[in-house]
C-alpha angles and dihedrals in degrees: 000000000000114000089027110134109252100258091056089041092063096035082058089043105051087050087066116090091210141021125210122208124179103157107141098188105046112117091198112010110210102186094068079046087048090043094047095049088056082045095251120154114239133226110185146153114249101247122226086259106038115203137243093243089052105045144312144251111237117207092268091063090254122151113242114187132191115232097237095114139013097265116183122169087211110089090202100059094065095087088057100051091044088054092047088050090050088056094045093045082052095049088043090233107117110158099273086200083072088045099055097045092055090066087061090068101026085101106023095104103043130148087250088040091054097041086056103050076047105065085035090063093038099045093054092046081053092049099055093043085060091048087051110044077040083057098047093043091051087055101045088048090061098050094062088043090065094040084054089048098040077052101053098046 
């Protein structure tokens, strides 16, 4: 499917019962996205940076993953659990809970989703910018408050 435009890639996609991802040194990781967002179930090796869509890192430096996808950090293991997804697939019987926690991140990561976490950071860069050049005006000001003054005596 590689080389496909987007639009026939997720049309293809979304024909599959299952994705497999075993890319170990992705920081983000957008074709299980891809594959959630056409509601297709997800087998993938846990990368060396998971994800926040994939899981999370308590305070006691423990692994917590969401159950959108099948996520295993052995390699080896992803022919079994393909072959226990075919037979679920066959048996049309696949976790719904896996099914059902994908919907919360199909559209996470959307264009409007991303233009408004935009203009947030931005606006927030632009706003202390303004405290700041504020900041730096009211201090030159009195300075030459004090020189005009100074001047004046």
């Amino acid at each position: 499917m590689s080389g496909l435009p987007r639009e026939m890639f997720a049309k293809e996609l979304a024909k599959s019962f299952v994705s497999v991802w075993i890319d170990e040194l992705s920081s983000f990781g957008t074709f299980p996205l891809e594959s959630i967002r056409t509601k297709t179930p997800v087998i993938g090796k846990i990368p060396r940076m998971v994800p926040e869509w994939m899981g999370s890192i308590d305070q006691n430096g423990n692994l917590n993953l969401n159950d959108n996808g099948i996520w295993t950090p052995n390699l080896n293991s992803i022919p079994d659990i393909i072959a226990t997804m075919v037979g679920l697939y066959l048996e049309d019987s696949i976790p719904e809970n896996i099914l059902n926690n994908m919907t919360e991140w199909e559209t996470k990561y959307s264009t409007e989703e991303a233009d408004k976490i935009l203009t947030e950071v931005y606006k927030g860069i632009f706003d202390r910018r303004i405290v700041e050049l504020q900041h730096t005006y009211d201090q030159i000001q009195q300075k030459e408050e004090t020189v005009d003054n100074n001047i004046k005596k």
